[in-house]
C-alpha positions in Angstrom: 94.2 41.2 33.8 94.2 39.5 30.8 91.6 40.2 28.3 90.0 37.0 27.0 87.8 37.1 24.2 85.0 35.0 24.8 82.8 35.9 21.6 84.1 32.6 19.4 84.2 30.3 22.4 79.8 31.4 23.1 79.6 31.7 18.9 80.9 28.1 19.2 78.5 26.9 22.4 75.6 28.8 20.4 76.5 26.4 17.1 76.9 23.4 19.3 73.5 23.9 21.2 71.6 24.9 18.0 73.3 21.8 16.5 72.1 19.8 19.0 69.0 21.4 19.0 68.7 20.7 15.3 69.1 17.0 15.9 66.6 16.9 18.6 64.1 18.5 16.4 65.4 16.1 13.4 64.9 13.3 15.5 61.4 14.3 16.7 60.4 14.8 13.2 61.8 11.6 12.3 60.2 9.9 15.1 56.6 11.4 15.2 56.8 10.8 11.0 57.4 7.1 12.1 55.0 7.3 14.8 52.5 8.5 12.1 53.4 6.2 9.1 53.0 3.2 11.7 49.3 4.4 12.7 48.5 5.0 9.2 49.6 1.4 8.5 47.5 0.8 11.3 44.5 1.9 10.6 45.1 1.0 6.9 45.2 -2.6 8.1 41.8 -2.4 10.2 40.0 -0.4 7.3 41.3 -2.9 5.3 40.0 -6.1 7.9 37.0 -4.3 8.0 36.0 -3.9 4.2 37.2 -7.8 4.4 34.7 -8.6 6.9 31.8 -6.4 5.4 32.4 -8.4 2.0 32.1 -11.9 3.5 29.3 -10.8 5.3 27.3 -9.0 1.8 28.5 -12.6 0.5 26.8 -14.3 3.5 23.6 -12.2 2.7 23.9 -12.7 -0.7 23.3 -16.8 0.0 20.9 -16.3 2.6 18.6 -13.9 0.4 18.8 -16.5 -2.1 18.0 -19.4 0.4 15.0 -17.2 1.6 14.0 -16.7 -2.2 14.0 -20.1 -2.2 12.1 -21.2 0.5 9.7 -18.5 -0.2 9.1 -20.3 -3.8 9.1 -23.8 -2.0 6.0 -22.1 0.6 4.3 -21.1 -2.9 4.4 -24.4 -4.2 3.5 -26.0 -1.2 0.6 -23.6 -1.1 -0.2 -24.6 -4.8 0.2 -27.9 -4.2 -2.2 -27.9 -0.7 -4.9 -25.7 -2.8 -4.6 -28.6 -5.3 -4.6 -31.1 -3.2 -8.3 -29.3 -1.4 -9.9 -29.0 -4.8 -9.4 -32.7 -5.2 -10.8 -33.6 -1.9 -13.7 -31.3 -2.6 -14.3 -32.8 -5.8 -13.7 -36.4 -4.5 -16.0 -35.6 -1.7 -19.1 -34.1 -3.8 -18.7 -36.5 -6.5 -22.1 -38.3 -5.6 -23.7 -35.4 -4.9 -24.8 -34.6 -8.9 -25.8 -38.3 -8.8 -27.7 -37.4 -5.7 -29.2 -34.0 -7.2 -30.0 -36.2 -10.2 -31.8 -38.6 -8.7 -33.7 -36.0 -6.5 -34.6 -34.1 -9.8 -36.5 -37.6 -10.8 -38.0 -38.3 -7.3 -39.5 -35.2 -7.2 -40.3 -34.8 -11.1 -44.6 -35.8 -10.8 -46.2 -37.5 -13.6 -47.1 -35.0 -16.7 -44.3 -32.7 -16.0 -40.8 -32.8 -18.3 -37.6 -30.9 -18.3 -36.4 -29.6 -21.4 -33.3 -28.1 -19.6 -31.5 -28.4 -16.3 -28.4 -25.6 -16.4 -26.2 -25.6 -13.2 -24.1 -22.8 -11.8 -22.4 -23.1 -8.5 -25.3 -24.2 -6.1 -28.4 -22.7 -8.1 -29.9 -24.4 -10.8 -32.4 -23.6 -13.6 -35.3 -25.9 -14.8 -37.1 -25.1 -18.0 -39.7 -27.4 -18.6 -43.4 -28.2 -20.2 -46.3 -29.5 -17.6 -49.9 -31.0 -18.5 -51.5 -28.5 -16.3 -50.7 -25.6 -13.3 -51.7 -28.3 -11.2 -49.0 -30.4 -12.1 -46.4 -27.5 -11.6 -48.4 -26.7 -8.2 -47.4 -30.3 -7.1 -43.8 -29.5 -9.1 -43.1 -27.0 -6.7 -44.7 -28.5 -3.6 -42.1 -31.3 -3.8 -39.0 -29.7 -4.9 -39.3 -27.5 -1.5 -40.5 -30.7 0.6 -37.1 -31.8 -0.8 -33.9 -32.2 1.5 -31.6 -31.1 -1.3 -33.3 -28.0 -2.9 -34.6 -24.6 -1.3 -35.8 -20.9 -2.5 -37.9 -22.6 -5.6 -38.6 -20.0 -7.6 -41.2 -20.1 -10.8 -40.0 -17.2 -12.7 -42.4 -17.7 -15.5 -44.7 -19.8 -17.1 -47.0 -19.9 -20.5 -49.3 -22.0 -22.4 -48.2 -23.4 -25.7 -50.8 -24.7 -28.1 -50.0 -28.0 -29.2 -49.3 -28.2 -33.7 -50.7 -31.3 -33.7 -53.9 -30.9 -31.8 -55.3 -27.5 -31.7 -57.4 -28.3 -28.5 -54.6 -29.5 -26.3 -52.4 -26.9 -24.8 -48.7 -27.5 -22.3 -47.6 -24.8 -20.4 -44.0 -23.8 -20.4 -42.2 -23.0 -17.3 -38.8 -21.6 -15.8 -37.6 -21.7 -12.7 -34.6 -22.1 -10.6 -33.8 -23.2 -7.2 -30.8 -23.7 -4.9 -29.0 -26.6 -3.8 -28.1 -27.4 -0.2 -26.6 -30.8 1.1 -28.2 -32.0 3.9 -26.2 -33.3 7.0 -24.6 -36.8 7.1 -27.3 -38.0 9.8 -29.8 -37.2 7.1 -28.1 -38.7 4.3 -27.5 -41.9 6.1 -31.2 -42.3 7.2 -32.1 -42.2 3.2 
């Protein structure tokens, strides 16, 4: 038998399969760095959608806080303007009612009696005044409460004065306050 020497023909195989092998391994590596680079651009391309998306829409909120600022200030001013427009009404609508408290002052005010000072705050009002007598400020008081327009008379003081001019005549000097109430429209009318 011949003796064949098979060592360079397997050394040969071995470098032709490890070749190959080599280029089945470069071409994995090249493929999968493809396959990688291509979903990197991928999800490159969605994070970069997505921050697109997320700044229209801060942009979008942006305008619509404003717009809510705005209409927020317009519902102030509307507010103002309706809390305007009440005192107005209000005013419009007790405007006789001083001429009415006036003239009930008067009605009510008997003979020998005179204010000095009528002071109103809000609904109560103070009277300071001089009268001939206590029986004049009896009757005073008797028709200020008989009154539709006044209630909770109060005297809170009272004192004789002597007159300068004539030592035997004497006043007495009074304070007192009461409060005002509007009576209802079926009353007013039947004045």
């Amino acid at each position: 038998m011949a003796q064949i020497n098979l060592l360079p023909w397997r050394e040969r195989l071995r470098e032709e399969r490890k070749r190959e092998f080599l280029t089945i391994v470069v071409g994995f590596v090249i493929i999968a760095g493809g396959l990688v680079f291509l979903v990197d651009r991928y999800f490159n391309r969605e994070i970069d959608m997505q921050t697109a998306r997320n700044d229209f829409l801060r942009g979008e909120i942006r305008v619509l806080d404003e717009q809510v600022a705005e209409i927020n200030q317009l519902r102030q001013q509307k507010e103002d303007i309706r809390a305007r427009m009440n005192v107005i009404t209000d005013l419009q609508g007790t405007r006789p009612v001083i001429v009415r408290i006036f003239d009930e002052l008067v009605r009510t005010l008997p003979d020998g009696v005179f204010y000095e000072t009528v002071t109103r705050t809000e609904n109560v009002i103070a009277v300071e005044g001089v009268a001939e007598s206590y029986a004049r400020i009896t009757e005073l008081m008797r028709r200020l409460d008989d009154s539709q327009w006044f209630t909770a008379t109060d005297l809170s003081e009272f004192s004789v004065v002597q007159s300068a001019e004539s030592p035997m005549s004497a006043s007495i000097s009074f304070s007192l306050t009461l409060n005002i109430e509007l009576p209802n429209q079926e009353e007013q009318t039947g004045d």
